[in-house]
C-alpha positions as a printed Julia matrix, in Angstrom:
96×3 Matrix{Float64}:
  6.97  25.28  -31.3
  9.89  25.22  -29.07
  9.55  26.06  -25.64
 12.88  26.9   -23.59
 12.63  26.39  -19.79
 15.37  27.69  -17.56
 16.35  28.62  -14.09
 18.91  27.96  -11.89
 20.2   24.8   -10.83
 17.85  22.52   -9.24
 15.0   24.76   -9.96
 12.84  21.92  -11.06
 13.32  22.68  -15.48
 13.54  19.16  -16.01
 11.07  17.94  -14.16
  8.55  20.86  -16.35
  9.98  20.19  -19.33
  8.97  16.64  -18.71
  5.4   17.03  -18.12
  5.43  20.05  -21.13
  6.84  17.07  -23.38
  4.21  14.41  -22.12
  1.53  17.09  -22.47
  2.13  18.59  -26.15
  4.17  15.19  -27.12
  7.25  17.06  -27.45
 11.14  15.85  -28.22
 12.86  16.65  -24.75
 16.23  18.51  -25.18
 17.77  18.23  -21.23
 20.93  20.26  -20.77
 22.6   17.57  -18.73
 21.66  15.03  -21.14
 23.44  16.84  -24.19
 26.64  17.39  -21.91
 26.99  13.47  -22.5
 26.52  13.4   -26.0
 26.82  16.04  -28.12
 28.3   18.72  -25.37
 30.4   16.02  -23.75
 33.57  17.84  -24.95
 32.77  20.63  -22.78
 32.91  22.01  -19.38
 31.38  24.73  -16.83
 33.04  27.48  -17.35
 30.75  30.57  -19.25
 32.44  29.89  -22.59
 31.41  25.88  -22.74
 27.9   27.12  -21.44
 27.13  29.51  -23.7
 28.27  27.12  -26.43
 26.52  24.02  -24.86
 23.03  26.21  -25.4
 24.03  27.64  -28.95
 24.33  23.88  -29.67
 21.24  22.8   -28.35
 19.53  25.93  -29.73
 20.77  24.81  -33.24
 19.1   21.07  -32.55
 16.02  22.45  -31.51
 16.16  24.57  -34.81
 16.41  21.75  -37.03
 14.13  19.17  -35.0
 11.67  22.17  -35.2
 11.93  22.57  -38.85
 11.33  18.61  -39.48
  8.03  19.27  -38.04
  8.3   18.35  -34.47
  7.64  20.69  -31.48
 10.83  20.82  -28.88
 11.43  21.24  -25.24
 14.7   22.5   -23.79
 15.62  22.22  -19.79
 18.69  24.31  -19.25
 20.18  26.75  -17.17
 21.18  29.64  -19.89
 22.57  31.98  -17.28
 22.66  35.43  -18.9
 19.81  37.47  -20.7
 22.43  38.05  -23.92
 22.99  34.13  -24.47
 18.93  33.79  -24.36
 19.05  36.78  -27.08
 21.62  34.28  -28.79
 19.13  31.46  -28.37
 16.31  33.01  -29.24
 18.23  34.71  -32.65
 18.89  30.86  -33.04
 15.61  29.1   -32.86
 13.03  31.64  -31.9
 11.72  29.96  -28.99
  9.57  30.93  -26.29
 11.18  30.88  -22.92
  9.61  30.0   -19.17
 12.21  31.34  -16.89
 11.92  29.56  -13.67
């Protein structure tokens, strides 16, 4: 399962996705987390966003198909990029 929780900016996603991933002992995907590591190339502009979830979306994938469930904190700002997400890694989303 991968569950995709998003919102606007200091909504409170991470703070869900945190008790989601202590509850169902999930791997925690934070959006802020990834922009150091795998996203750190990228900025805020729409572009880097979209391709900062479309990243994620493609970790959760493979975590996901290794047998683990996933839980993603991030803002994904427009209802086409959570199309894109969900064509991605068809994941359920809780929209904050």
């Amino acid at each position: 399962m991968i569950l995709w929780v998003t919102g606007r900016r200091g909504i409170g996603k991470t703070t869900l996705a945190r008790d989601l991933q202590g509850k169902i002992g999930a791997v925690l995907l934070d959006a802020d987390e990834m922009r150091v590591s795998i996203s750190k190339d990228l900025g805020f502009e729409m572009k880097d966003r979209i391709e900062n979830n479309l990243r994620i979306a493609r970790l959760a994938k493979v975590l996901h198909e290794q047998g683990h469930d996933v839980v993603v904190a991030t803002i994904c700002p427009t209802k086409e990029l959570r199309k894109q997400v969900y064509y991605v890694c068809k994941c359920r989303f809780i929209n904050l």
